[in-house]
N, C-alpha and C positions, 0 to 999 in steps of 0.2 A: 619130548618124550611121548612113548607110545603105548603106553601101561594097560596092561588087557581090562583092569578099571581105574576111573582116576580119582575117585571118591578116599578108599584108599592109602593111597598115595600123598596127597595132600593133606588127609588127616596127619599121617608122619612125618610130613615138612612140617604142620603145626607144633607139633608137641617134639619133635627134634632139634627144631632150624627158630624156633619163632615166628615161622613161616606167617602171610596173610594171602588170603584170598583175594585177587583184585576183578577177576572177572569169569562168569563159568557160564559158557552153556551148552545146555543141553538138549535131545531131541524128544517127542513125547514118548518114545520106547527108554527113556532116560540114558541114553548113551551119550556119555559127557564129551562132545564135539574138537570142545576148544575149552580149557581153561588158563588161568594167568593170575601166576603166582608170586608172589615178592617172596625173595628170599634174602636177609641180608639187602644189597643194593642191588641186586639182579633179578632180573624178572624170568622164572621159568613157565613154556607156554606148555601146552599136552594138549593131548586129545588120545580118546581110548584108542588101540587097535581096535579095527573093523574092515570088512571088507578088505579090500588090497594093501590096507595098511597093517601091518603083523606088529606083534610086540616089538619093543624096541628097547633094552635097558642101553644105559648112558654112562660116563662117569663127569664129575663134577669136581671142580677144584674152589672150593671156598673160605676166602680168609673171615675171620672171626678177630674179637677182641681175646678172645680166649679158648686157645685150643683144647686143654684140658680140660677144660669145663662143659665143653660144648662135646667132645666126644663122651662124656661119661653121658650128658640128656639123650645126647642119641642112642647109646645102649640102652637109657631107662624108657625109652621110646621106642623098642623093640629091633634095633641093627644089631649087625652082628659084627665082631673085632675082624678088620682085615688088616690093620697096622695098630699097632699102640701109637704113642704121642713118643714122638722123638727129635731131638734138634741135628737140619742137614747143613750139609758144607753150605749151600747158598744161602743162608744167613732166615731160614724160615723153622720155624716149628711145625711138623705137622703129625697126622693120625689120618687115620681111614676107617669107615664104616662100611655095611653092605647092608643095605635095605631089604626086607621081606621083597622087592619084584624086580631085584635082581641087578639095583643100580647101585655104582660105589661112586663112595663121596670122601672124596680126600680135602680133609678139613687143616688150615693155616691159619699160624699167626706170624707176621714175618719180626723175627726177632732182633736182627744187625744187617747191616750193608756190610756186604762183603765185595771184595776187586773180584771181577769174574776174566 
């Protein structure tokens, strides 16, 4: 991700995702280079736009123990509705959020195996 800041950002992976911080730095004009985030099992990495680097929003496909629960945190964590929580033919629950910088996050829980 390339989030015009990444301060930010990461605060909303916290309080949305249960997000944790695993590593950040930054340079002494405090422009956050590199960070690395757990989210869930996956580690998202960033670093601000700067220089020839332009913003960059992303989309994200993340399973959860619990879809509706985790889409309502995200709302009370400032996203905005981009799907509700709905069950699809391929045997997953899911919902979508849209983060204040621009990134959507399509949140799962896979609910049956289904024959594809």
């Amino acid at each position: 991700m390339h989030p015009l800041r990444a301060e930010p950002v990461i605060s909303f992976l916290k309080r949305a995702f249960g997000a944790q911080e695993l590593a950040k730095y930054a340079s002494p004009d405090g422009v956050v280079h590199h960070a690395e985030i757990r989210v869930r099992d996956s580690v998202v990495e960033m670093g601000e736009a700067h220089g020839k680097y332009a913003p960059m929003p992303t989309m994200f496909y993340l399973y959860v123990p619990n879809v509706d629960g985790v889409y309502r945190t995200a709302l009370a964590a400032g996203a905005s509705s981009f799907q509700e929580p709905a069950d699809e033919s391929y045997g997953d629950r899911t919902a979508a959020v849209k983060d204040a910088f621009g990134n959507t996050w399509y949140i799962a829980t896979h609910i049956k195996d289904v024959a594809m």
